[in-house]
FIKOLZA-1660 file (N, C-alpha, C; in steps of 0.1 Angstrom, whole numbers, plus 5000, padded with zeros to 4 digits):
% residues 199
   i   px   py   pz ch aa at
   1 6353 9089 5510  A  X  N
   1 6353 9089 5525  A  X CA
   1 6355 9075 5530  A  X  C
   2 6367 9074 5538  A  X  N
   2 6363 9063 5545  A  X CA
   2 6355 9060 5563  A  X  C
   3 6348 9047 5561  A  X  N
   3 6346 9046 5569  A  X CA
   3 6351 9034 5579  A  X  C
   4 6355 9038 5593  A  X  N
   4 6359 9029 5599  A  X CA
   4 6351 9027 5610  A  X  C
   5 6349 9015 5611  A  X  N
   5 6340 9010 5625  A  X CA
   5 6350 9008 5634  A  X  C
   6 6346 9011 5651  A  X  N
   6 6354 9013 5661  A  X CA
   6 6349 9004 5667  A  X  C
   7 6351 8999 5676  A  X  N
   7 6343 8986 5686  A  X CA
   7 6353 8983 5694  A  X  C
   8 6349 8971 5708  A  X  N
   8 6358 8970 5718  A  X CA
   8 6348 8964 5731  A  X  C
   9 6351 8954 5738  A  X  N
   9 6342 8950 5745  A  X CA
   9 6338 8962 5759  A  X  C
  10 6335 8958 5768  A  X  N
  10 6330 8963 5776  A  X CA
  10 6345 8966 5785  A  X  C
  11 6347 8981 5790  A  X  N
  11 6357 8981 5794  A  X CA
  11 6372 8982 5790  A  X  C
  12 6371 8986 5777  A  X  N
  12 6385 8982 5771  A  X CA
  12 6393 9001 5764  A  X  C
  13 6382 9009 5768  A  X  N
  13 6381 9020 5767  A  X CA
  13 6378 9024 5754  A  X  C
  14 6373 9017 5743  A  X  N
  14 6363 9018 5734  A  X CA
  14 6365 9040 5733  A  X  C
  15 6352 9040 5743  A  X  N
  15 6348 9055 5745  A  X CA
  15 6360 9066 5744  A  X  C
  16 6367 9061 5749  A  X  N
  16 6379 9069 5756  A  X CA
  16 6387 9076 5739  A  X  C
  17 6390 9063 5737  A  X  N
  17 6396 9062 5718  A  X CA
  17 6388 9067 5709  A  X  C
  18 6374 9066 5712  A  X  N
  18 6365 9076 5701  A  X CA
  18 6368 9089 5705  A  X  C
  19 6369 9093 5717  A  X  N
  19 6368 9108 5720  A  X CA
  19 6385 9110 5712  A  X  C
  20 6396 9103 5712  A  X  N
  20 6408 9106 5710  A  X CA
  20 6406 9113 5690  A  X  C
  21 6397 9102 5684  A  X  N
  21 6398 9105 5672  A  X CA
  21 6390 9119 5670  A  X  C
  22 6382 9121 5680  A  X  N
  22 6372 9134 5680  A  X CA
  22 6384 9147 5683  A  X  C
  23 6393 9148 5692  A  X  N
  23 6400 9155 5695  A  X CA
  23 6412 9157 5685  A  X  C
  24 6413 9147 5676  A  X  N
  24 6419 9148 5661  A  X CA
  24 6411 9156 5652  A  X  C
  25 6398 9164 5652  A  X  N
  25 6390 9170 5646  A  X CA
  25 6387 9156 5631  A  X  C
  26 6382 9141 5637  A  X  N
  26 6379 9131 5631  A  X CA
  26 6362 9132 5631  A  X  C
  27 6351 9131 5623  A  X  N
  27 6341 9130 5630  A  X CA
  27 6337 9113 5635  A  X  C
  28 6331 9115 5645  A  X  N
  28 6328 9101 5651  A  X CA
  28 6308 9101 5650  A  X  C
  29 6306 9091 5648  A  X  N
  29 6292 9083 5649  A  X CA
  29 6292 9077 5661  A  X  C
  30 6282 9081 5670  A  X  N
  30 6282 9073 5685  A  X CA
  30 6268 9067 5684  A  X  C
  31 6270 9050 5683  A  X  N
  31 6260 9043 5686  A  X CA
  31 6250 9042 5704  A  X  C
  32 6261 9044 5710  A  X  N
  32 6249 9045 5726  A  X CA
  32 6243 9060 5725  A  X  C
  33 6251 9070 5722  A  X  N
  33 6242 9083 5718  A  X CA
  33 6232 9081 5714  A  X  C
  34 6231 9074 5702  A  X  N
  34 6221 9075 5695  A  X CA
  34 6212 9065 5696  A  X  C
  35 6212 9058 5707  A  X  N
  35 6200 9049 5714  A  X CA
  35 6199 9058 5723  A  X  C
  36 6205 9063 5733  A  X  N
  36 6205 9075 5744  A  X CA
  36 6192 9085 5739  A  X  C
  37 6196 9086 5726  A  X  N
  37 6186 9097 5723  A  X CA
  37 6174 9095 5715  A  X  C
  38 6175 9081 5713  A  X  N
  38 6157 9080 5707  A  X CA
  38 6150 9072 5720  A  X  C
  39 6159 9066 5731  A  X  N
  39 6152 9068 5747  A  X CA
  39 6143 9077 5752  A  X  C
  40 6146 9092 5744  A  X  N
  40 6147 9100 5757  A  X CA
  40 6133 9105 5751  A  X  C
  41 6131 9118 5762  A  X  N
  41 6114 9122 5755  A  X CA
  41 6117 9126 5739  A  X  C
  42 6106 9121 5733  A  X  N
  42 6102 9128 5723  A  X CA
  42 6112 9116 5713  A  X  C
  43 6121 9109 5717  A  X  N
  43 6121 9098 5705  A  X CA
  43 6116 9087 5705  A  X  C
  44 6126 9086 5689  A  X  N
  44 6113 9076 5685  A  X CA
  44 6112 9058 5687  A  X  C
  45 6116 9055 5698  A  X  N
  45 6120 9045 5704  A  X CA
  45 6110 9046 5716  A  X  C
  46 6108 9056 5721  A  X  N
  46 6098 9053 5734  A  X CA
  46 6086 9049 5730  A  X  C
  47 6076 9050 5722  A  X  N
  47 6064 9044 5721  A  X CA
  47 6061 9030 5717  A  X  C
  48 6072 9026 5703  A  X  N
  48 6072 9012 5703  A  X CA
  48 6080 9004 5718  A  X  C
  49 6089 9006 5723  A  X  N
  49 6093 8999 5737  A  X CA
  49 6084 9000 5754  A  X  C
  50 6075 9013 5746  A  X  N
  50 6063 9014 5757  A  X CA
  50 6052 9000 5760  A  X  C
  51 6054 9000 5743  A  X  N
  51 6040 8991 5738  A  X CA
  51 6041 8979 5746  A  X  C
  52 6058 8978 5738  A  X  N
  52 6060 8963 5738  A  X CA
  52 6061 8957 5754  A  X  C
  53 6072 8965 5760  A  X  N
  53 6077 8963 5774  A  X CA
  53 6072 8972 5783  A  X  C
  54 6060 8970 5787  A  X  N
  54 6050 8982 5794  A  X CA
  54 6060 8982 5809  A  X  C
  55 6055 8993 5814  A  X  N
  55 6063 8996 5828  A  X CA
  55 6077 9003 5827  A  X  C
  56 6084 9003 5812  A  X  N
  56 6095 9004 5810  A  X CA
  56 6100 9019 5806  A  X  C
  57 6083 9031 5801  A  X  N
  57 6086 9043 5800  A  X CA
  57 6080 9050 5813  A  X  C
  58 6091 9056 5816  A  X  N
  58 6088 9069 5827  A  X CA
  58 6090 9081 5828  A  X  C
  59 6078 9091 5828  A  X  N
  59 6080 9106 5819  A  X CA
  59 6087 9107 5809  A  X  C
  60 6082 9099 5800  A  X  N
  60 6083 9101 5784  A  X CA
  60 6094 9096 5784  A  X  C
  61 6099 9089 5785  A  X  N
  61 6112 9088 5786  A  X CA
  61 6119 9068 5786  A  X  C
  62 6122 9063 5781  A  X  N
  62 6124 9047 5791  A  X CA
  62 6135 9050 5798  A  X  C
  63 6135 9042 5807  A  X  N
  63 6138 9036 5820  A  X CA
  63 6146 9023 5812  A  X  C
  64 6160 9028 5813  A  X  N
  64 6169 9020 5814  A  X CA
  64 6175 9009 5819  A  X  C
  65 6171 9009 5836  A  X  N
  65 6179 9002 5843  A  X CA
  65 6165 8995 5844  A  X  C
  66 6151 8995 5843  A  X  N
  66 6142 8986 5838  A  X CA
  66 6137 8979 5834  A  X  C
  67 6144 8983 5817  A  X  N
  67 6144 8975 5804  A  X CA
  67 6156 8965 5806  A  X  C
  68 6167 8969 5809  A  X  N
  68 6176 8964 5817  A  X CA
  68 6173 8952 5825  A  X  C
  69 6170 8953 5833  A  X  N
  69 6159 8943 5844  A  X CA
  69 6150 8934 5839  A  X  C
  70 6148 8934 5827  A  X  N
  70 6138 8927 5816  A  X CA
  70 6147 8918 5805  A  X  C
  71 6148 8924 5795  A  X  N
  71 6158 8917 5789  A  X CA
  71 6175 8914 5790  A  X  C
  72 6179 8912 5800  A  X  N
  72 6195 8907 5804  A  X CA
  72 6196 8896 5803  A  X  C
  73 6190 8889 5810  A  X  N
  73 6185 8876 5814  A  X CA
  73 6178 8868 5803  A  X  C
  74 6171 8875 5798  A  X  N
  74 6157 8870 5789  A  X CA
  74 6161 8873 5772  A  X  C
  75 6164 8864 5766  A  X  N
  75 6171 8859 5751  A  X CA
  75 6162 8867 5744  A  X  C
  76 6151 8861 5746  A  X  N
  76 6137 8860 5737  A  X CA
  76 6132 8877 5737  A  X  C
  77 6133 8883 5751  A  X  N
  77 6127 8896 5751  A  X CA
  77 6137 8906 5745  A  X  C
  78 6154 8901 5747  A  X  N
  78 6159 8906 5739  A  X CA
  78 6158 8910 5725  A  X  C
  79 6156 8899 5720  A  X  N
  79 6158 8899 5705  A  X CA
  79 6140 8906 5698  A  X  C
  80 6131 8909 5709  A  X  N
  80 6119 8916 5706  A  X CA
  80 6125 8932 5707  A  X  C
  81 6135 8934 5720  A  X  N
  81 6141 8948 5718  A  X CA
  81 6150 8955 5704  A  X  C
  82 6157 8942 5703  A  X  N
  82 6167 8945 5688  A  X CA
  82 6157 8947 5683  A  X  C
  83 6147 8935 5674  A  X  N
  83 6143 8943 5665  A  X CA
  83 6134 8952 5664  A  X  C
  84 6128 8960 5678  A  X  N
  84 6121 8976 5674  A  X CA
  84 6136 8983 5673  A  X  C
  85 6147 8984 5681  A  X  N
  85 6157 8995 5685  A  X CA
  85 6170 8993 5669  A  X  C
  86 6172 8984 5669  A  X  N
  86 6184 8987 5659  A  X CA
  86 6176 8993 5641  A  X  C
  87 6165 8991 5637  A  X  N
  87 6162 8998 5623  A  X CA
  87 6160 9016 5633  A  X  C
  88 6155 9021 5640  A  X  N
  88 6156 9031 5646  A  X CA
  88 6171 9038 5644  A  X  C
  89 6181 9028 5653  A  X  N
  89 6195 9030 5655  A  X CA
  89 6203 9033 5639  A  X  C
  90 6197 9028 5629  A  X  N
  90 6200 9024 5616  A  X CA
  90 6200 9037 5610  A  X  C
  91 6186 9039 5613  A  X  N
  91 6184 9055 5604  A  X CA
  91 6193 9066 5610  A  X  C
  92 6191 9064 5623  A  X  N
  92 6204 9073 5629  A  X CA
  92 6221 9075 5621  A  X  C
  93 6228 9063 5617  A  X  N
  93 6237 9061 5613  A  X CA
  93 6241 9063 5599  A  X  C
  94 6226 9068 5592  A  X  N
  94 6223 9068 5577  A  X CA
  94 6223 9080 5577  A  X  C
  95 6219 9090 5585  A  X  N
  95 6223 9106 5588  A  X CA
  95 6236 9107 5590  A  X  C
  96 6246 9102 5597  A  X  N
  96 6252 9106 5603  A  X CA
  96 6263 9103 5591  A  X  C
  97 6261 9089 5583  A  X  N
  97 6269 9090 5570  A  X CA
  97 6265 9100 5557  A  X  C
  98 6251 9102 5559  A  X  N
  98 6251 9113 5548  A  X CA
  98 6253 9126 5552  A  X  C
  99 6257 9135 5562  A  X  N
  99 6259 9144 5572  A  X CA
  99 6278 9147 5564  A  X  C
 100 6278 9133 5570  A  X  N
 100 6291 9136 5570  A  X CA
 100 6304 9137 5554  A  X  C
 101 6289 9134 5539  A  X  N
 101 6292 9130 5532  A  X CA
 101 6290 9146 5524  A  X  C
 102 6285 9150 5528  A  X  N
 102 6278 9163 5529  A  X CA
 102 6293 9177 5532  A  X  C
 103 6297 9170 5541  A  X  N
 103 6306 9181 5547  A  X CA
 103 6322 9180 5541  A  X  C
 104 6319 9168 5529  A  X  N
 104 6335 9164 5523  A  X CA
 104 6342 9155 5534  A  X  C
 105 6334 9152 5543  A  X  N
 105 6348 9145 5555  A  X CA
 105 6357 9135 5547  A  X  C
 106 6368 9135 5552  A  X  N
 106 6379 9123 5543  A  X CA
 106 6377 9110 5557  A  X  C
 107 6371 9106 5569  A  X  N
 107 6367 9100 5574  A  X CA
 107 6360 9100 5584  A  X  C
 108 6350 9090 5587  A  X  N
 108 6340 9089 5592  A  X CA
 108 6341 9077 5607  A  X  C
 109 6341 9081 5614  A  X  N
 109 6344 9065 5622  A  X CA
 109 6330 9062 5630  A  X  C
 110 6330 9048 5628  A  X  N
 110 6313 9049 5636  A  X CA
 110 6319 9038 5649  A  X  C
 111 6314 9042 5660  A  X  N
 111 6315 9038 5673  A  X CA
 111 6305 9030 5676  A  X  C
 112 6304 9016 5672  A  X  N
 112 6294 9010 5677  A  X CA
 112 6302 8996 5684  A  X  C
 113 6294 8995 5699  A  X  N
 113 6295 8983 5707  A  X CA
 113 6294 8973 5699  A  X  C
 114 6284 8966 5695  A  X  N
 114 6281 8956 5689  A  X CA
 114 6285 8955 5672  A  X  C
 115 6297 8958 5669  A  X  N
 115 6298 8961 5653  A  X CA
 115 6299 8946 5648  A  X  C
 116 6303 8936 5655  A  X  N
 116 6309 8920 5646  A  X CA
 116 6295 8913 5653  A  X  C
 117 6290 8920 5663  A  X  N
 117 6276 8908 5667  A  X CA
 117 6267 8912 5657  A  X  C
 118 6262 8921 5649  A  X  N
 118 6253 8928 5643  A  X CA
 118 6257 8927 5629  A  X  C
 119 6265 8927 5625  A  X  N
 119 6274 8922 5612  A  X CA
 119 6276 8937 5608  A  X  C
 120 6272 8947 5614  A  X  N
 120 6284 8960 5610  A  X CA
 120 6296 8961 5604  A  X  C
 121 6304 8954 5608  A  X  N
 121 6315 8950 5598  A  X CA
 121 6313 8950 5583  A  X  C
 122 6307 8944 5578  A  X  N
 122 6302 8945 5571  A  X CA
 122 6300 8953 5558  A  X  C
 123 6299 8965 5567  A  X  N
 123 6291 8977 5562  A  X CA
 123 6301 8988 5559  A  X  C
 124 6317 8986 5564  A  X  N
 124 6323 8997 5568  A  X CA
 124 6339 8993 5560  A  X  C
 125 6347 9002 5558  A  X  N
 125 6360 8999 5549  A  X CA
 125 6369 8991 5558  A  X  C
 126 6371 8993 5567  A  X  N
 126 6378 8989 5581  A  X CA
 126 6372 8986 5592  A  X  C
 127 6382 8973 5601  A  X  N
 127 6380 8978 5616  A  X CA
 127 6387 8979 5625  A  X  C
 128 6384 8986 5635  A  X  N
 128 6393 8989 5648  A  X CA
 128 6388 8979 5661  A  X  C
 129 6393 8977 5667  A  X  N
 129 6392 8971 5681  A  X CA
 129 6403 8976 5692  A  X  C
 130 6392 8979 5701  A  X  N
 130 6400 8985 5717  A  X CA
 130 6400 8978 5724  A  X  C
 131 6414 8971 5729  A  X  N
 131 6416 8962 5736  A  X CA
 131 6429 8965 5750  A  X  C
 132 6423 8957 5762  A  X  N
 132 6436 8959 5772  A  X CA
 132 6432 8939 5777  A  X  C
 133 6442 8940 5789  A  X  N
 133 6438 8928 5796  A  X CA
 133 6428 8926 5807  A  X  C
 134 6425 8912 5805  A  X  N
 134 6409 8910 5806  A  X CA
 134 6414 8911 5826  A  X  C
 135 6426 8916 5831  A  X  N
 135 6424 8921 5844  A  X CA
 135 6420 8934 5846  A  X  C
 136 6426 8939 5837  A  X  N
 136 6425 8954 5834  A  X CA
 136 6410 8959 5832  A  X  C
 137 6402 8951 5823  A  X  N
 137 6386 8951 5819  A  X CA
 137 6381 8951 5832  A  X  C
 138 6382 8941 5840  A  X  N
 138 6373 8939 5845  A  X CA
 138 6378 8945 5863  A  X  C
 139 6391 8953 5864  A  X  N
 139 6391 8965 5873  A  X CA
 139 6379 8979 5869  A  X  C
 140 6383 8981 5857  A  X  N
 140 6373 8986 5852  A  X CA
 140 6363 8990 5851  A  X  C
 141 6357 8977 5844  A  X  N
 141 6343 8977 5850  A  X CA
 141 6334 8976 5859  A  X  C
 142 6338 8971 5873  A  X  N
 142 6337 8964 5885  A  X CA
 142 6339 8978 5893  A  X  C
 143 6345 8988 5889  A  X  N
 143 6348 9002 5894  A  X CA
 143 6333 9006 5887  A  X  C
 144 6328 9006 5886  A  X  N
 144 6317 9014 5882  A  X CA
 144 6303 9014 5887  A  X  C
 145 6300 9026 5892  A  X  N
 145 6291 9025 5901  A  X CA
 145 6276 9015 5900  A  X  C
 146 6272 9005 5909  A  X  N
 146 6258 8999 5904  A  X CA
 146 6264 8984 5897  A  X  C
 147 6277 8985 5889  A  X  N
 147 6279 8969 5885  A  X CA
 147 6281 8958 5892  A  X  C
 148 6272 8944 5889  A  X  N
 148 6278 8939 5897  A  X CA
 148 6284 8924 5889  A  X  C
 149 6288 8915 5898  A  X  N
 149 6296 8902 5890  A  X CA
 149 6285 8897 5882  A  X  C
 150 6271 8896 5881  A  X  N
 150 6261 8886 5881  A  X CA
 150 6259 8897 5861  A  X  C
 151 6258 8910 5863  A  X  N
 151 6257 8921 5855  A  X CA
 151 6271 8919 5844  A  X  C
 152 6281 8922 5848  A  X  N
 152 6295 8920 5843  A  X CA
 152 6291 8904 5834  A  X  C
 153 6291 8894 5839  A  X  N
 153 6296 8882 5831  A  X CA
 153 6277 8878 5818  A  X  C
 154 6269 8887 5828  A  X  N
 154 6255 8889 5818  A  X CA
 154 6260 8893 5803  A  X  C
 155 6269 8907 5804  A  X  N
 155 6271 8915 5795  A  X CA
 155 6280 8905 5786  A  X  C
 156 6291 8903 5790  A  X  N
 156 6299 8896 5787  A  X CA
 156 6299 8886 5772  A  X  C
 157 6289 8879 5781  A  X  N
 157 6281 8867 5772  A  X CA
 157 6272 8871 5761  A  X  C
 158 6272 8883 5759  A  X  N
 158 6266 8888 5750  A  X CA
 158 6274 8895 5741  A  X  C
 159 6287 8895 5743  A  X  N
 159 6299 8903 5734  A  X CA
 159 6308 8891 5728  A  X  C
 160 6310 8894 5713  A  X  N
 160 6316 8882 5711  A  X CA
 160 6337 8882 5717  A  X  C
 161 6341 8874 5721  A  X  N
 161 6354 8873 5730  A  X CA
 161 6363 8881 5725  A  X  C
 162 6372 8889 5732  A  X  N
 162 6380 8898 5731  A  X CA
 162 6391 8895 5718  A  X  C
 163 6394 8883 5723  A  X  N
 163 6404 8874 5709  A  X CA
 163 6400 8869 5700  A  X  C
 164 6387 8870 5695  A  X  N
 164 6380 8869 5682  A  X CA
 164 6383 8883 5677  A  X  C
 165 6374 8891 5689  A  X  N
 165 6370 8908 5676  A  X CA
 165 6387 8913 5673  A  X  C
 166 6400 8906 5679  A  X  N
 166 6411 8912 5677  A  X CA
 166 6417 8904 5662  A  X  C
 167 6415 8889 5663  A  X  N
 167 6416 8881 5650  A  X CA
 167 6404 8885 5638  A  X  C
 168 6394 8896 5641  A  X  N
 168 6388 8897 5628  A  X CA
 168 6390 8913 5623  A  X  C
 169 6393 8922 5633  A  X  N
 169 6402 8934 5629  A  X CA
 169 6408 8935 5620  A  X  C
 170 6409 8950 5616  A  X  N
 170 6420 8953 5605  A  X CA
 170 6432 8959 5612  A  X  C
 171 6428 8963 5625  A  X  N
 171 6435 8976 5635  A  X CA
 171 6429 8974 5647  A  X  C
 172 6441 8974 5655  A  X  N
 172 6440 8968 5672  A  X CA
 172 6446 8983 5684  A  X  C
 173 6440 8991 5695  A  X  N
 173 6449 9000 5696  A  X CA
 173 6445 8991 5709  A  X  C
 174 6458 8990 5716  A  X  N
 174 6456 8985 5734  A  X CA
 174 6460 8996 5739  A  X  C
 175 6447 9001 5752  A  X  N
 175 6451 9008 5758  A  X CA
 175 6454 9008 5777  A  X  C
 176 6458 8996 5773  A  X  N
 176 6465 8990 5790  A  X CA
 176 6476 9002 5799  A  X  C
 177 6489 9005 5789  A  X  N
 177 6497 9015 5789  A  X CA
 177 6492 9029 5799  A  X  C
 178 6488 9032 5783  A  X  N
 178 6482 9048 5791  A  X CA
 178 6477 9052 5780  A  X  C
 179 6471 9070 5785  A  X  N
 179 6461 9077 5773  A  X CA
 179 6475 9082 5762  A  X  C
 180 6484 9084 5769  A  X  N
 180 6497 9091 5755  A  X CA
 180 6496 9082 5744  A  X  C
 181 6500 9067 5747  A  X  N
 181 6502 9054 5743  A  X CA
 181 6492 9052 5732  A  X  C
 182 6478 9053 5735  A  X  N
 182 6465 9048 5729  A  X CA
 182 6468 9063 5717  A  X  C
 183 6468 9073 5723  A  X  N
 183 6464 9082 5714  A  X CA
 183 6477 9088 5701  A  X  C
 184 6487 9078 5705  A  X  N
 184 6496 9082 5694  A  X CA
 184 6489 9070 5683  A  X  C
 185 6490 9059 5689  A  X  N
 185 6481 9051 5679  A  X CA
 185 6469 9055 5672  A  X  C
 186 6458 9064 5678  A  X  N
 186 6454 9067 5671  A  X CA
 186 6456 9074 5659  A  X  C
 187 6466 9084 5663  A  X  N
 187 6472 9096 5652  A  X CA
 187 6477 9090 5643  A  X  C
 188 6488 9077 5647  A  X  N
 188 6492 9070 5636  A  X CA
 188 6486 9063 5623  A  X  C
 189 6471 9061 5629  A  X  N
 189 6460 9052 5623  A  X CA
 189 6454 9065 5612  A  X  C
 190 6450 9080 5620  A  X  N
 190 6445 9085 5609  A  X CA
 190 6453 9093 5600  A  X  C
 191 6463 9087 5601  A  X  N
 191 6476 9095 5590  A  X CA
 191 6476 9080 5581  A  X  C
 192 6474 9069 5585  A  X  N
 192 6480 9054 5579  A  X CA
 192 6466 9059 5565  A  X  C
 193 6454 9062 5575  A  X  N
 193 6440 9061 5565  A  X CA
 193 6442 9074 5554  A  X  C
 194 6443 9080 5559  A  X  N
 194 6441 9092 5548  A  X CA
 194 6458 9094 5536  A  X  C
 195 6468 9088 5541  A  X  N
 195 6478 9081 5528  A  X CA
 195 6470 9075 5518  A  X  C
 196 6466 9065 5527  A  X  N
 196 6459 9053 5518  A  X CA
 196 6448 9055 5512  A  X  C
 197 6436 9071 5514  A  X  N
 197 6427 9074 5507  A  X CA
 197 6429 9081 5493  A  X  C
 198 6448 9089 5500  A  X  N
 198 6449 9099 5488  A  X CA
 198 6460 9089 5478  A  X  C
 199 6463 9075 5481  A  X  N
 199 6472 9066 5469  A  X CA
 199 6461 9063 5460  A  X  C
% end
């Protein structure tokens, strides 16, 4: 099986291109899902982030745009959230490759934000990066409801630069063009991978 990490800063339609490989009947690994979902009641992420960052669960649940409000800004409280949330996120991804190892898949793509800050890379046969121009990003994101400039260049600074994660790629799809554009690339990508599984 191969696995390929997908990544892409904020804005660069990352999401858009996972759903493309999904619509190729590819399976995909989604890393905000799967913080999304040990958030929410009954996972396993709310009690340690209760502990730590009190105020931050509300009906069983955290409160995002709270925790949010806490560590953006704050280095130190960040890196107290990494390390309860990413061995959580970890086990998640350890299902999701044995799941998928389970079912014969000939590839796996895991969708994570953070794949070259976290050293994900690493871990995976390949990588992808979704990229457009940084006008294009940041129409984008600035279209989104609740963003604002001070939030946008927060985020930012926390992603490593668009022309790094494209110089450390193995596979670049820009999707500035349009969705035809992006998604022939992808089809080209999972015909390039699965040659190259079966040579």
């Amino acid at each position: 099986m191969i696995i390929l990490g997908l990544t892409g800063s904020i804005g660069m339609g990352k999401s858009a291109t996972a759903q493309m490989f999904r619509d190729e009947g590819v399976r995909v690994y989604d890393a905000d899902a799967a913080v999304h979902e040990i958030y929410n009641v009954g996972g396993s992420a709310v009690g340690p982030i209760g502990s730590a960052f009190p105020g931050t669960v509300k009906d069983n649940k955290v409160d995002r745009a709270a925790l949010r409000d806490i560590v953006l800004n704050d280095a130190e409280a960040l890196k107290r959230l990494e390390a309860l949330v990413h061995p959580l996120v970890a086990e998640t991804q350890a299902k999701a490759r044995a799941e998928a190892r389970s079912a014969d898949a000939d590839i796996l793509v895991l969708d994570i934000p953070l794949l070259f800050e976290t050293g994900g890379d690493q871990r995976v046969d390949y990588t992808l990066v979704v990229t457009t121009t940084a006008e294009e990003q940041r129409d984008r994101v600035m279209s989104r409801p609740g963003m604002t400039e001070a939030n946008f260049t927060a985020i930012l600074a926390k992603q490593t630069p668009d022309h790094e994660k494209r110089a450390r790629a193995d596979f670049v799809i820009n999707t500035r063009i349009d969705h035809d554009y992006a998604r022939d690339q992808v089809r080209a990508l999972i015909a390039a991978l699965r040659r190259q599984k079966e040579g």
